[in-house]
ROBATI-48306 format. One record per residue: residue number from 0; x, y, z of N, C-alpha, C, O in turn. Coordinates in pm, whole numbers, padded with zeros to 5 digits. Layout:
N
> NUM X Y Z X Y Z X Y Z X Y Z
...
% end
This chain:
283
> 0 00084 -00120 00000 00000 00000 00000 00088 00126 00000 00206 00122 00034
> 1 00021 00246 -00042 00126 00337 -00082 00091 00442 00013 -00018 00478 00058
> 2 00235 00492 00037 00209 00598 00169 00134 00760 00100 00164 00796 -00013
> 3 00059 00822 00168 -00038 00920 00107 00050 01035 00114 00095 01065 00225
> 4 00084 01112 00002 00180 01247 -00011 00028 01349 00010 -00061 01387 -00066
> 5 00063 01368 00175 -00112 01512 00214 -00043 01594 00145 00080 01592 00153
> 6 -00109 01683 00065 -00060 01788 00009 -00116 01882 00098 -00037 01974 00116
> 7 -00233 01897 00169 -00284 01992 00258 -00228 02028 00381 -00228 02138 00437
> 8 -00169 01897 00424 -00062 01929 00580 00022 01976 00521 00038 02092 00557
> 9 00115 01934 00417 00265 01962 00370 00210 02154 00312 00289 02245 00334
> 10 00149 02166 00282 00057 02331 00257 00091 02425 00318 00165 02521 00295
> 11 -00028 02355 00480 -00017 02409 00588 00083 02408 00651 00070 02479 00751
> 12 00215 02344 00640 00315 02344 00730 00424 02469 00619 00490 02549 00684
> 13 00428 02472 00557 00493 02566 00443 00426 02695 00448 00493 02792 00412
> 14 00323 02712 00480 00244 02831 00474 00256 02886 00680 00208 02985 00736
> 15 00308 02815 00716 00307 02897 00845 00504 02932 00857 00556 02992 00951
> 16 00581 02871 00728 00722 02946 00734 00660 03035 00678 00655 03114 00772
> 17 00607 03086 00596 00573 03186 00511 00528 03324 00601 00576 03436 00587
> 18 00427 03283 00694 00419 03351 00785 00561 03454 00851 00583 03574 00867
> 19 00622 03349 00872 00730 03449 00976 00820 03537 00894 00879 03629 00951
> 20 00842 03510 00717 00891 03547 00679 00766 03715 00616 00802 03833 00610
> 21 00673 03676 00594 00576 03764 00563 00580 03880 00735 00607 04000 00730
> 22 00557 03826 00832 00601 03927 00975 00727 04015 00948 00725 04136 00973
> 23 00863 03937 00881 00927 04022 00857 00950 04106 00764 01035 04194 00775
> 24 00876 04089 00656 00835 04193 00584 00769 04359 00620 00806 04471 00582
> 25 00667 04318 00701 00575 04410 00786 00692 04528 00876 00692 04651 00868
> 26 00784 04437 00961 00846 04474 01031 00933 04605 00929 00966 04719 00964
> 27 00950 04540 00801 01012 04648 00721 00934 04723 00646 00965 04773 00538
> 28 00836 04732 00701 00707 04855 00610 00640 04836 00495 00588 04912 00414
> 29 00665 04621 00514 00611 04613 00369 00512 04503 00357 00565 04392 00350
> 30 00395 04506 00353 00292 04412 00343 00288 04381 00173 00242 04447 00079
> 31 00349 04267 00177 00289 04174 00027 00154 04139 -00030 00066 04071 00023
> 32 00155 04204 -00160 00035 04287 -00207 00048 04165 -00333 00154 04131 -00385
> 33 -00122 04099 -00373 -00106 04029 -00478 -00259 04051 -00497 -00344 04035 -00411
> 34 -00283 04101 -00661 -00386 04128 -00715 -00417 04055 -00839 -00345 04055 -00938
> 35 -00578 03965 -00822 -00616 03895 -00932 -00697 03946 -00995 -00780 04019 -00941
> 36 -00696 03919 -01147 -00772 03947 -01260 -00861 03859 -01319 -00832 03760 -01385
> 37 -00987 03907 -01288 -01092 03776 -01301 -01165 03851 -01437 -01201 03968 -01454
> 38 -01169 03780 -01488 -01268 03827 -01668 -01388 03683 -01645 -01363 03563 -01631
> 39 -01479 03734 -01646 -01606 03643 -01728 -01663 03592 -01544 -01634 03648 -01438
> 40 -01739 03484 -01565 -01832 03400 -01476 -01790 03282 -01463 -01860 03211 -01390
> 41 -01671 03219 -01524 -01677 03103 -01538 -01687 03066 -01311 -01625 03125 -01223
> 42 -01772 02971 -01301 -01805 02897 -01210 -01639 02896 -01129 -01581 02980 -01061
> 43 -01609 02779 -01170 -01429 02721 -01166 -01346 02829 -01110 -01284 02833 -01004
> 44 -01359 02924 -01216 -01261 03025 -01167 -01247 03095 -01069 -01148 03128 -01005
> 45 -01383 03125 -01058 -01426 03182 -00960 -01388 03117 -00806 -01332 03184 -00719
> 46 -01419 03005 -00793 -01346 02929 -00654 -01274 02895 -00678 -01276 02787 -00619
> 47 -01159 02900 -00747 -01020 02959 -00744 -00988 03096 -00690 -00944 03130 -00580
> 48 -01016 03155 -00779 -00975 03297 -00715 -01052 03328 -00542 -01006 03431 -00492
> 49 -01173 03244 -00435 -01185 03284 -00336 -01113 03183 -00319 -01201 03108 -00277
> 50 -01008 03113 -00319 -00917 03047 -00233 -00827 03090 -00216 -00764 03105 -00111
> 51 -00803 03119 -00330 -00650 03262 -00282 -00663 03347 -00250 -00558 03410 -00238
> 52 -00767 03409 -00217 -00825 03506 -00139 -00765 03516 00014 -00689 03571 00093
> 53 -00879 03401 -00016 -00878 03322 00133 -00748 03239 00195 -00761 03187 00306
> 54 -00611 03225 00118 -00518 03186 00164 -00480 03335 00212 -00509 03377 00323
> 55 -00415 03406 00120 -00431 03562 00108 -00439 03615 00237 -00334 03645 00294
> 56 -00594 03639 00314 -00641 03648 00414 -00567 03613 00569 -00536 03692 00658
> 57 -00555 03471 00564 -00505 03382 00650 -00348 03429 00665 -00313 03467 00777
> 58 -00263 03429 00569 -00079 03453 00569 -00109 03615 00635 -00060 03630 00747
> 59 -00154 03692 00600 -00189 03858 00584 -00093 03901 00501 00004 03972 00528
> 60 -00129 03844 00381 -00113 03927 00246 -00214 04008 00196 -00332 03974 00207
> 61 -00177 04125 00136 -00280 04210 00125 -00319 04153 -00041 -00243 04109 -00128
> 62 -00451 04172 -00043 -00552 04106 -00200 -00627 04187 -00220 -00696 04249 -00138
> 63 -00623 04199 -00358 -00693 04308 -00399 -00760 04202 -00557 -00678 04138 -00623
> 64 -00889 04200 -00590 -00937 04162 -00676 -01021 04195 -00815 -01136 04172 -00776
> 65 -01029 04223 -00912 -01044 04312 -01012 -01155 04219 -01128 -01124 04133 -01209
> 66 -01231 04251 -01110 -01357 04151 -01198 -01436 04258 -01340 -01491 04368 -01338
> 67 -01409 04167 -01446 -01412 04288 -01586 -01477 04147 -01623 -01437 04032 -01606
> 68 -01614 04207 -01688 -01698 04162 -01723 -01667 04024 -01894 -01572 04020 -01972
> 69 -01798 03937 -01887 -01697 03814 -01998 -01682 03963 -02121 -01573 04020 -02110
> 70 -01714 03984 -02157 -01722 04125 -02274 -01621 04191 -02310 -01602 04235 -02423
> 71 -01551 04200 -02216 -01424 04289 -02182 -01314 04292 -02305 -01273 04183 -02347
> 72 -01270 04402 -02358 -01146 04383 -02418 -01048 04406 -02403 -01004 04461 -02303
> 73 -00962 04357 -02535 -00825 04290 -02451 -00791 04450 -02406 -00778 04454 -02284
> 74 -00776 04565 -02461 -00794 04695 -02447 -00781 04691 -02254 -00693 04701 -02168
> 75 -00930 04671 -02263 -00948 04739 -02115 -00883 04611 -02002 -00848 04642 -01889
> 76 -00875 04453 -02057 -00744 04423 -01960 -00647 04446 -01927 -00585 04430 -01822
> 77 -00616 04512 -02075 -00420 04560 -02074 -00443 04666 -02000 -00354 04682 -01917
> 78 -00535 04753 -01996 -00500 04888 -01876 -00508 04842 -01760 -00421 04881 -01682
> 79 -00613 04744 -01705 -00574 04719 -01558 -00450 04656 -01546 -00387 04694 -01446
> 80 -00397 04576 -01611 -00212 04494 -01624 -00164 04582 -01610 -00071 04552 -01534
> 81 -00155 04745 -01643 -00047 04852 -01674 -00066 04934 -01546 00032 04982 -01489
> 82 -00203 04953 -01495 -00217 05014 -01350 -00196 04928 -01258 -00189 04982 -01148
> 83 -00185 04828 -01255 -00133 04727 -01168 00039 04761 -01156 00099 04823 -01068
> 84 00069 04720 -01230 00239 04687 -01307 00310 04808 -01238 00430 04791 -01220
> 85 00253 04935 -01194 00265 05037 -01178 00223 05105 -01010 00249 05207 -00946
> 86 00139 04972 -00990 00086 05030 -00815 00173 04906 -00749 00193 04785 -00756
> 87 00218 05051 -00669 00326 04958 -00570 00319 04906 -00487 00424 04850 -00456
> 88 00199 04886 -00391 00141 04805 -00305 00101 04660 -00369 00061 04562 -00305
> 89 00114 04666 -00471 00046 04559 -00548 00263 04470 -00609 00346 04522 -00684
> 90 00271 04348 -00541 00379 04287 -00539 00377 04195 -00671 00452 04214 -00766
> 91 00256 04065 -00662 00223 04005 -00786 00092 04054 -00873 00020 04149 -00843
> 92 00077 03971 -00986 -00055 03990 -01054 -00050 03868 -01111 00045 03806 -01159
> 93 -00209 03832 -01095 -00202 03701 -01101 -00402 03745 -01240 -00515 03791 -01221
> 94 -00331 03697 -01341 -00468 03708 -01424 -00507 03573 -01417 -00420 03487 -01424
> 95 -00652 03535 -01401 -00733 03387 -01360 -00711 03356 -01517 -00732 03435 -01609
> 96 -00666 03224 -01526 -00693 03139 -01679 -00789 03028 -01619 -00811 03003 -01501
> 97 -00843 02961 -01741 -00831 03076 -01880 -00915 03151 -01897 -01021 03137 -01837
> 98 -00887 03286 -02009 -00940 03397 -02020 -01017 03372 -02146 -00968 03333 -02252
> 99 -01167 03406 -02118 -01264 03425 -02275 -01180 03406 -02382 -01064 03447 -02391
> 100 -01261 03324 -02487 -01212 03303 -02614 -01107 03420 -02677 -00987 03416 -02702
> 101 -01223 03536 -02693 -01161 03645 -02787 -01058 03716 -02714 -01029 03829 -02755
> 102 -00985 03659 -02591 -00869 03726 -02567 -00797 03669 -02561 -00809 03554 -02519
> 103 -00661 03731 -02608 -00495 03639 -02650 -00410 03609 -02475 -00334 03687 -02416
> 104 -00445 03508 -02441 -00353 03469 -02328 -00250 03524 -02313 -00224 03587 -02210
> 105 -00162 03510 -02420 -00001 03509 -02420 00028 03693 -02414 00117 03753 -02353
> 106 -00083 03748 -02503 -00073 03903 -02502 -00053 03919 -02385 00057 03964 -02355
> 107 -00156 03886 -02267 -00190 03938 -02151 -00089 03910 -02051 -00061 03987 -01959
> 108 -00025 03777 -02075 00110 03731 -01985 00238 03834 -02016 00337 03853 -01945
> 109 00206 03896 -02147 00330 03981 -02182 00366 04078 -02092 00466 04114 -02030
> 110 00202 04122 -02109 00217 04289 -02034 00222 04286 -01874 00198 04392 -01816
> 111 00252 04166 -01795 00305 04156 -01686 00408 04190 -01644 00476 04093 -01678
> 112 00488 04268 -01584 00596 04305 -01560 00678 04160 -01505 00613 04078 -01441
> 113 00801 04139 -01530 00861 03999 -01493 00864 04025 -01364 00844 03918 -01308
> 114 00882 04141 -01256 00893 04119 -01143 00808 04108 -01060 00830 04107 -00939
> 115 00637 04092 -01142 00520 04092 -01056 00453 03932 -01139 00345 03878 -01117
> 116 00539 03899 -01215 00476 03765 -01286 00474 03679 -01201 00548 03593 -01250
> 117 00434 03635 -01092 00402 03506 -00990 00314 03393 -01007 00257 03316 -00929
> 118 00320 03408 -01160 00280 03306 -01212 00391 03209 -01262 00375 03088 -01252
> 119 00506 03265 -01318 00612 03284 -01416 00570 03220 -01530 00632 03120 -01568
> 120 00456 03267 -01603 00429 03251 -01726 00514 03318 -01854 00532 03273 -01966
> 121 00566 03463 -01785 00632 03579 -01887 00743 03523 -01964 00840 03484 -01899
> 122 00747 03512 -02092 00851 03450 -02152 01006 03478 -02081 01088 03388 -02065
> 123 01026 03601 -02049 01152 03645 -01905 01140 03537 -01794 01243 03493 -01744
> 124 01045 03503 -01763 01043 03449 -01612 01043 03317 -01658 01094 03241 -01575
> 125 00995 03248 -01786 01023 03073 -01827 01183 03054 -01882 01272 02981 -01838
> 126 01181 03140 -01986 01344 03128 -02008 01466 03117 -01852 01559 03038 -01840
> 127 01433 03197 -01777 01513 03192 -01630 01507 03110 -01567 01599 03103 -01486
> 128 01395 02995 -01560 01314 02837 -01533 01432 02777 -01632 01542 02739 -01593
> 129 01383 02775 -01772 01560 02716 -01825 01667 02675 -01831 01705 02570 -01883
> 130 01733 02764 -01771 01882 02803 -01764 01909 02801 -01621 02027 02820 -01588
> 131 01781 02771 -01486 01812 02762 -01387 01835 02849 -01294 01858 02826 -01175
> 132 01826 02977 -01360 01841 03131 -01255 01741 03220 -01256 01734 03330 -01313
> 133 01629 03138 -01159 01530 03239 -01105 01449 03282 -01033 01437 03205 -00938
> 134 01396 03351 -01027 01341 03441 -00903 01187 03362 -00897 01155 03349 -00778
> 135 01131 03332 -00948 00993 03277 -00923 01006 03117 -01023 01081 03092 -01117
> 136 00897 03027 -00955 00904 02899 -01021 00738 02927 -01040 00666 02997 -00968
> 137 00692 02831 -01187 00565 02787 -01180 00483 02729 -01044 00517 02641 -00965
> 138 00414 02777 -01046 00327 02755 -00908 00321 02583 -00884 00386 02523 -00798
> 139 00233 02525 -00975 00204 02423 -01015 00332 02339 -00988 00334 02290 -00876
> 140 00445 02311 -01071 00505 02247 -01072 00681 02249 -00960 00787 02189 -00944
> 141 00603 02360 -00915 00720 02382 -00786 00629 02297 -00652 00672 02203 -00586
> 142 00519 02352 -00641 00441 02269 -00556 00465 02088 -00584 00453 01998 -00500
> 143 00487 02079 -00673 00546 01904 -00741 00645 01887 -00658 00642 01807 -00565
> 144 00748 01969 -00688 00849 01956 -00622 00900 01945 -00471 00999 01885 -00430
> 145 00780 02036 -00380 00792 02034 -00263 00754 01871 -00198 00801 01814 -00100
> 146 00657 01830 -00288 00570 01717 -00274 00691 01595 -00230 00719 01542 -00123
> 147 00748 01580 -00379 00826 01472 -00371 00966 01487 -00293 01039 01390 -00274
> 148 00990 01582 -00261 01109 01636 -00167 01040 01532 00001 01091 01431 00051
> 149 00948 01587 00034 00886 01533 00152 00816 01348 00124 00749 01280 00201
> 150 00862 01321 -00004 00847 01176 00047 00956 01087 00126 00943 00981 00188
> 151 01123 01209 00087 01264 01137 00094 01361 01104 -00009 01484 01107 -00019
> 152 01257 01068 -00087 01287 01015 -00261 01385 01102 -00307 01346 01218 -00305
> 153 01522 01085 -00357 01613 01225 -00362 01581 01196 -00593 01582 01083 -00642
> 154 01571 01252 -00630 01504 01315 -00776 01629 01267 -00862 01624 01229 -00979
> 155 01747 01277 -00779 01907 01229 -00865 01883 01101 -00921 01848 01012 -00844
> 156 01901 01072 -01070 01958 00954 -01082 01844 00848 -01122 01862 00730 -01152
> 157 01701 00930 -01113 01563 00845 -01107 01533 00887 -01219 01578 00993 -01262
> 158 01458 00814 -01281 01362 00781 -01459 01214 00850 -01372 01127 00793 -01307
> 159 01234 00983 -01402 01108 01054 -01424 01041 01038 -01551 01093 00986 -01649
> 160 00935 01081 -01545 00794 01107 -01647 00717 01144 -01628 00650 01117 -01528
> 161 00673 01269 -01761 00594 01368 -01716 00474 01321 -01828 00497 01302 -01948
> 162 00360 01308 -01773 00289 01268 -01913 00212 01417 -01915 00155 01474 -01822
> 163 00234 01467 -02072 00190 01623 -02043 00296 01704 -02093 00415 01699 -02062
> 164 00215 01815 -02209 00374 01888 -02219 00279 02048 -02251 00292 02118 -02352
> 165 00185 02074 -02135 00131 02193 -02170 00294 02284 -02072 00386 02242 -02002
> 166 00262 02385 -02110 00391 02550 -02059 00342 02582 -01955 00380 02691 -01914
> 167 00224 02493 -01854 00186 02508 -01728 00255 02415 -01651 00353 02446 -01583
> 168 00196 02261 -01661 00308 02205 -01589 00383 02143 -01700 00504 02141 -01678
> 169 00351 02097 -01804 00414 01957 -01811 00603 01999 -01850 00697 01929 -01813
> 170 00615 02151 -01947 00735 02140 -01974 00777 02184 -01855 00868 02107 -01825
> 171 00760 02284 -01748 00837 02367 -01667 00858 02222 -01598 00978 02195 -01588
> 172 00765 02113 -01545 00791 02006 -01454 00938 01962 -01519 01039 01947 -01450
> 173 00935 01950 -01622 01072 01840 -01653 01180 01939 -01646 01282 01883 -01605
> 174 01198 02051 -01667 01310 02133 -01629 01373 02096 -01457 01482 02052 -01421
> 175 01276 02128 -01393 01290 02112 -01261 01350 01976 -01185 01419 01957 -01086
> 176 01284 01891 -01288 01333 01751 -01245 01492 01771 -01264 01571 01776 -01169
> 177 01534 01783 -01423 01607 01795 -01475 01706 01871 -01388 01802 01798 -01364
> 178 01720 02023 -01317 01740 02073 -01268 01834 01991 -01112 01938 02015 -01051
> 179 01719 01888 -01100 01802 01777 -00993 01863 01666 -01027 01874 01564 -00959
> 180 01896 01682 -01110 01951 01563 -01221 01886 01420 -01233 01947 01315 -01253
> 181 01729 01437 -01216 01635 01366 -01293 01656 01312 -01418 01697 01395 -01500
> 182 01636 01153 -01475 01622 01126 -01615 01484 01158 -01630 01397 01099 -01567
> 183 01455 01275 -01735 01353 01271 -01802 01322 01250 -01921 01397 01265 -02018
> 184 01164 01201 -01925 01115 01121 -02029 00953 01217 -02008 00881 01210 -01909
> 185 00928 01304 -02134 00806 01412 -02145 00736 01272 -02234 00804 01208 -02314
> 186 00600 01242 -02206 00521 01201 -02302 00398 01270 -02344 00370 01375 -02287
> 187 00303 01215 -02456 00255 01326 -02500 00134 01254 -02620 00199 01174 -02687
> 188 00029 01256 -02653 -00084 01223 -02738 -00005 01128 -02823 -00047 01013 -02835
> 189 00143 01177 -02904 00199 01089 -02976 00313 00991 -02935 00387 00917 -03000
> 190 00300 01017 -02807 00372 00877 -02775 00378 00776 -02774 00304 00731 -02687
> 191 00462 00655 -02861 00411 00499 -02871 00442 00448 -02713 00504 00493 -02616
> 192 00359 00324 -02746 00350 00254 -02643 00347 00300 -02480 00418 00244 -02397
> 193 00258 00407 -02449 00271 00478 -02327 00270 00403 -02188 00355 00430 -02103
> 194 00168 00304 -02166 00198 00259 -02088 00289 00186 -02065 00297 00150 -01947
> 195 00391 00134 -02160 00558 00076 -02111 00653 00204 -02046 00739 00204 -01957
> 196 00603 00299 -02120 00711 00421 -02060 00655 00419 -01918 00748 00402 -01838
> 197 00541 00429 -01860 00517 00531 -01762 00537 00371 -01639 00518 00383 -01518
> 198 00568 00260 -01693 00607 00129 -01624 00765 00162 -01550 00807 00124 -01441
> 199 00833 00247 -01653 00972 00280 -01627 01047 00371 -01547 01167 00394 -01535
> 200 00884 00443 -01469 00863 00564 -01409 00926 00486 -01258 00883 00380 -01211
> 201 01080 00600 -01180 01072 00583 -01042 00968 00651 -00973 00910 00616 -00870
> 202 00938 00827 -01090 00857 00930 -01006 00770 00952 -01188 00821 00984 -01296
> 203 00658 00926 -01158 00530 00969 -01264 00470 01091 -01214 00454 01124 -01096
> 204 00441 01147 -01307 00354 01295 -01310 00277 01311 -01431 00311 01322 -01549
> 205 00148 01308 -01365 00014 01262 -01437 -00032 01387 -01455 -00083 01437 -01355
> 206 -00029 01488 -01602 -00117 01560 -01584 -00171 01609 -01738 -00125 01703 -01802
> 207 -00272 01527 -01775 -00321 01542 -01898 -00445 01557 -01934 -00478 01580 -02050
> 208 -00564 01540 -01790 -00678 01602 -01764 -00751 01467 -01807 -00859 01481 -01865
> 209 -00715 01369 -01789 -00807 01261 -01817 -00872 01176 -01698 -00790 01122 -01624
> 210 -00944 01166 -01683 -01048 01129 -01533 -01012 00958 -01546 -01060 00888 -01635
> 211 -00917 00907 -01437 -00886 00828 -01442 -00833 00698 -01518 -00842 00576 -01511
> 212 -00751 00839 -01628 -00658 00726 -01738 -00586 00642 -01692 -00587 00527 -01736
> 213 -00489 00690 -01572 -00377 00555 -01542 -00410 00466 -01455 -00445 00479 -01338
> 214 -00396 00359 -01530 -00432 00208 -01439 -00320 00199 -01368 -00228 00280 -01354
> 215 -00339 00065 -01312 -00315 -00009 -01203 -00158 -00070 -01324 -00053 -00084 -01262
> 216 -00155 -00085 -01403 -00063 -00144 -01505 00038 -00074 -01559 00134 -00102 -01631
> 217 -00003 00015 -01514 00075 00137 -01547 00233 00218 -01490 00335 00271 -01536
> 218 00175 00188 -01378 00245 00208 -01238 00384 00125 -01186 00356 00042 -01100
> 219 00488 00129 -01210 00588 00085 -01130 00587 00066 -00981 00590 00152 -00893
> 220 00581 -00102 -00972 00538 -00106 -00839 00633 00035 -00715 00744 00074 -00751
> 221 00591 00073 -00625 00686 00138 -00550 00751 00302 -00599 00848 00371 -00567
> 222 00632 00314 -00695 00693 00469 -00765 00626 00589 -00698 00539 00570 -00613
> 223 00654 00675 -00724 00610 00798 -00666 00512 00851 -00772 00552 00915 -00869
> 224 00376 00821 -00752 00260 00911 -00835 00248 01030 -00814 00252 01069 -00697
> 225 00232 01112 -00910 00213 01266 -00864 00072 01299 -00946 00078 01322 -01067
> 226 -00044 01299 -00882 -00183 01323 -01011 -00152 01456 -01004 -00109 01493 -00895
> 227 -00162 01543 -01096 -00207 01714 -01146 -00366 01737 -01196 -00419 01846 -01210
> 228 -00427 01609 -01218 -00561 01587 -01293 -00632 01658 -01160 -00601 01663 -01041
> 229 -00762 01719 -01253 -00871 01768 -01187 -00984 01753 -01244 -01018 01846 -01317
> 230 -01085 01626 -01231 -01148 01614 -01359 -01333 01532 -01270 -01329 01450 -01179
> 231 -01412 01565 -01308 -01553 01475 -01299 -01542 01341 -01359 -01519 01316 -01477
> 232 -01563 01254 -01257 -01654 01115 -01292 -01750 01087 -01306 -01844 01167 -01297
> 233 -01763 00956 -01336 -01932 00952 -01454 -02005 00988 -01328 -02125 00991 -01358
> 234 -01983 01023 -01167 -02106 01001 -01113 -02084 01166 -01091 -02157 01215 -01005
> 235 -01992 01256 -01157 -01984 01402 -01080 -01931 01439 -00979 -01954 01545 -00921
> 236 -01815 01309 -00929 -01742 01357 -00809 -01551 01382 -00862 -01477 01329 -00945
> 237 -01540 01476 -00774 -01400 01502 -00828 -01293 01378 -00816 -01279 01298 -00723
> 238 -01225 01387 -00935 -01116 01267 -00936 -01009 01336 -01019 -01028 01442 -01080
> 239 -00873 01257 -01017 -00764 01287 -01065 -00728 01216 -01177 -00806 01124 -01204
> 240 -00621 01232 -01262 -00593 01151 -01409 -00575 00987 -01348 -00568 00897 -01431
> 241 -00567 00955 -01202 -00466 00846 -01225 -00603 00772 -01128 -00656 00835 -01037
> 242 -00641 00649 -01161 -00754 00572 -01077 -00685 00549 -00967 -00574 00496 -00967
> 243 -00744 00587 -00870 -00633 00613 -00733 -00675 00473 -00706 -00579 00397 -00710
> 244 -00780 00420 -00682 -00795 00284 -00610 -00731 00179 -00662 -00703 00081 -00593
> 245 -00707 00187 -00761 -00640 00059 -00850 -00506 00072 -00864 -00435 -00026 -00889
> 246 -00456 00195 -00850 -00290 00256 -00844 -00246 00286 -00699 -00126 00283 -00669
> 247 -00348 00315 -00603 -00252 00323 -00473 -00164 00177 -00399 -00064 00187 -00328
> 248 -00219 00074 -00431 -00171 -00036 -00376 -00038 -00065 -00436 00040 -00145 -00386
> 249 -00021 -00015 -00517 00098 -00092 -00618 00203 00087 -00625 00304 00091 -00695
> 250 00178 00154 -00582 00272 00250 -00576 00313 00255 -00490 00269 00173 -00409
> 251 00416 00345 -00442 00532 00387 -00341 00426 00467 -00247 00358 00425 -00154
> 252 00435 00579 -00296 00351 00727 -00294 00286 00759 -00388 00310 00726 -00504
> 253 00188 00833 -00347 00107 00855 -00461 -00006 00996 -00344 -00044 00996 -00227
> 254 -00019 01086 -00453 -00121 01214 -00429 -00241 01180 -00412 -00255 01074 -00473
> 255 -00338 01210 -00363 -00517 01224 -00337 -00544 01303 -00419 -00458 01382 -00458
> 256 -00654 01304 -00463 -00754 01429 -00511 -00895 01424 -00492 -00961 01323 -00513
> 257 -00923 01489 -00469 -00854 01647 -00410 -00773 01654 -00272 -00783 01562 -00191
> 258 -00708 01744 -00254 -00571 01740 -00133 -00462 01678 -00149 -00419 01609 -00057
> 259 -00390 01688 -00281 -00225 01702 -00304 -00245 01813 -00371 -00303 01921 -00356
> 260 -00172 01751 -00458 -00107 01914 -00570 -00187 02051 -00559 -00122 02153 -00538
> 261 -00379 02061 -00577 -00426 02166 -00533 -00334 02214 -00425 -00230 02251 -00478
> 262 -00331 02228 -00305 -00322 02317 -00199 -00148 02365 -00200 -00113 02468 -00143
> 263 -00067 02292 -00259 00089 02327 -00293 00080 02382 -00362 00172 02461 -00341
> 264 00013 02427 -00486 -00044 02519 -00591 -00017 02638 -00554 00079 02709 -00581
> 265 -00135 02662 -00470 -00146 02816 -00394 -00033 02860 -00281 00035 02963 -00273
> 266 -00038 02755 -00204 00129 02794 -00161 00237 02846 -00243 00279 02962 -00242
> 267 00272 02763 -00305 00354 02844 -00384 00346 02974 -00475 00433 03049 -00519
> 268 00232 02970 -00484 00166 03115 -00546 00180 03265 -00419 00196 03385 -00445
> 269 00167 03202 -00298 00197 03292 -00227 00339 03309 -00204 00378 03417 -00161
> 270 00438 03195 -00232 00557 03210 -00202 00644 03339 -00289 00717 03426 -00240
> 271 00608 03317 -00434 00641 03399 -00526 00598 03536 -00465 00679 03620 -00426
> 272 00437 03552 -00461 00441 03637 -00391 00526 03724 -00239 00524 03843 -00205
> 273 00567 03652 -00202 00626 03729 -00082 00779 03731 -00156 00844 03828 -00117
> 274 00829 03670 -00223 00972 03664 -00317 00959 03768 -00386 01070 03815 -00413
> 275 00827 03858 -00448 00835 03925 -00515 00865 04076 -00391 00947 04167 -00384
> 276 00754 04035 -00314 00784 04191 -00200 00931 04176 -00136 00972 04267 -00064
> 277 01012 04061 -00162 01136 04060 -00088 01210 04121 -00192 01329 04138 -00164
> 278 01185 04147 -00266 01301 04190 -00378 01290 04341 -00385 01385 04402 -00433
> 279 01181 04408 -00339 01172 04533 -00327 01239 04594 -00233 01268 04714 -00245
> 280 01281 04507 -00106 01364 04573 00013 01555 04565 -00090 01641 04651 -00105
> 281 01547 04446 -00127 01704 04411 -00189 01727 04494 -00313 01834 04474 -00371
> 282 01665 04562 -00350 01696 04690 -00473 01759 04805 -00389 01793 04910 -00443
% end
């Protein structure tokens, strides 16, 4: 049976260093300021953005939230990005994806300033993910990282796999691995024979949005599962890419869902955030 990686304790225990380091911020006249950009109704997004609110709340980071109707153009997003980019109480900016059809994602990641990108979507802030020198990590796939750090599992020397190659997690994940001198192996819609690869997996990372694609067959006995999936089952209850019941017995470790990767998510979203107000005292 496989030992359970809580992503919600490992959260909560990361989010109360955050704390003391956020006190000492204060102490220096500076409360960490992170403002989201919500466009449209979507449901989803919406409880997203009150969770970071509500993490927000809890650390005492100051939040400020900005809601522009689904209608909105790209026009009147780019001015709130530019009055943001520009108010200095305001540390990150975090625009909710995804954004209505008729607006260009990548435009909107542009006009982020790299030192308030706490997303590190900004082509500045992925290239520096790259090459290994930088100031903010993907939320998502740094939270990965904290994960498998706290199983013991040291990342050197192990046959990773990332199934997934979106510029959210799946490429920044394999940098990072890589980064610890991980063998990585990215798979992807055209990959032959997938389930032999992901057999070869010491540490798998499942994130391709499929409601319980990976079997039980799949799995290297004793490996480290990481689900990223967030997806409905036929009965409407939340589940992850990887059939947890049929894959926890035969793995090492392996994530829950809901309560892994979600709640390291936002942690790390606040981390950037307070990385970003720390850089304002070090100028």
């Amino acid at each position: 049976m496989a030992q359970i990686i809580d992503g919600k304790k490992i959260a909560a225990q990361y989010r109360e260093k955050l704390k003391i380091e956020i006190e000492e911020l204060k102490q220096n006249g500076i409360t960490p300021g992170l403002a989201v950009v919500l466009v449209g109704n979507d449901s989803a997004s919406q409880v997203y953005v009150r969770n970071k609110i509500k993490v927000c709340k809890e650390l005492g980071i100051h939040s400020e939230q900005y809601n522009l109707p689904e209608s909105a153009t790209i026009e009147q997003l780019l001015e709130t990005i530019d009055m943001l980019n520009k108010k200095a109480t305001i540390h990150g900016i975090l625009p909710q994806l995804p954004l209505p059809a008729h607006l260009d994602e990548r435009e909107v990641i542009a006009a982020i300033s790299p030192t308030k990108d706490v997303d590190a979507f900004n082509r500045q802030n992925v290239g520096a993910v790259m090459i290994g020198d930088y100031r903010f990590l993907p939320c998502t796939p740094a939270g990965i990282m904290e994960l498998i750090h706290h199983t013991g599992i040291p990342v050197e020397g192990k046959n990773c796999v990332v199934v997934g190659r979106s510029n959210i997690v799946g490429k920044p994940m394999a940098m990072l691995l890589l980064h610890e001198n991980g063998t990585v192996t990215i798979c992807h819609s055209r990959t032959k024979d997938l389930p032999a690869v992901c057999r070869s997996a010491d540490i798998l990372i499942c994130a391709i949005g499929r409601a319980k694609f990976f079997t039980a067959d799949m799995i290297k006995p004793g490996a480290v599962v990481i689900d990223v999936g967030m997806n409905r089952d036929e009965n409407g209850k939340l589940c992850g890419d990887v059939d947890y019941p049929a894959c926890e017995p035969v793995a090492g470790y392996i994530t829950p869902v809901p309560g892994g990767v979600g709640p390291m998510t936002i942690a790390m979203l606040m981390r950037n955030t307070v990385t970003a107000a720390q850089a304002t005292i070090i100028k």
